[in-house]
N, C-alpha and C positions, 0 to 999 in steps of 0.2 A: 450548749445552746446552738449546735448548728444541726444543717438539716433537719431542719423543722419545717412543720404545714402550717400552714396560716391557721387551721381550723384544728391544731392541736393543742391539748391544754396544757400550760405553763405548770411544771411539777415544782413542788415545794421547796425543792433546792433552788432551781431556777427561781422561782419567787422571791429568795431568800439573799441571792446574789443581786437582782434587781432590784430589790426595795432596798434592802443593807441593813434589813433587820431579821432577825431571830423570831421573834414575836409578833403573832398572830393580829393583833388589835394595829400594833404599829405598821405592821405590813400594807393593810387594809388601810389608814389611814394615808400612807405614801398613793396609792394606789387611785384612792378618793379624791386628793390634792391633783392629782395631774389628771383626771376628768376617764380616767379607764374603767369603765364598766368591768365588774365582778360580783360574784356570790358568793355568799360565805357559808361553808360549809358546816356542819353541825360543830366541829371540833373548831370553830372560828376562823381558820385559815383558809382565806381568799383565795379565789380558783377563774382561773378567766381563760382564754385564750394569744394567743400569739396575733390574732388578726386585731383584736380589741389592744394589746400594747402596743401592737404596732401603726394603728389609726384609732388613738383614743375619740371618743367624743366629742373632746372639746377641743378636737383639731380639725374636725369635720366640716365644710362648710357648707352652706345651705346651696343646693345649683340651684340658681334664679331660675330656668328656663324651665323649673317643674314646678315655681311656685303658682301659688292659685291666685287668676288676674279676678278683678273685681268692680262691677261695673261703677261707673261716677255718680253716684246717687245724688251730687250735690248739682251736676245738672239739669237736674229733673225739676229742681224748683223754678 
């Protein structure tokens, strides 16, 4: 697991040592629990990236300073 790229995908083995299952369903399910975006490939076994374990989704946080302002419409009454 070193010398890795951000934007390389996470091989079966490595997937294997990271979740700490054998099994395709259970993999994907570890995977799912901790918010890491992945796809599952025909044979069921989950395929993601190094950049997506490593800043899963739901560690991601919103930056305020791109969200959409929105005018006070309760003003206007």
């Amino acid at each position: 697991m070193s010398d890795k790229k951000e934007s390389d995908i996470i091989s079966d083995a490595d997937i294997e040592v990271l979740t700490g299952y054998k099994i395709p369903t259970k993999q994907c399910e570890v995977l799912r629990e901790a918010g890491i975006f992945f796809i599952t490939r025909r044979d069921g076994r989950p395929r993601t990236t190094w950049q997506h374990f490593n800043d899963p989704l739901s560690h991601r946080h919103k930056d305020v300073s791109s969200s959409v302002i929105e005018p006070n419409f309760g003003a206007l009454d």
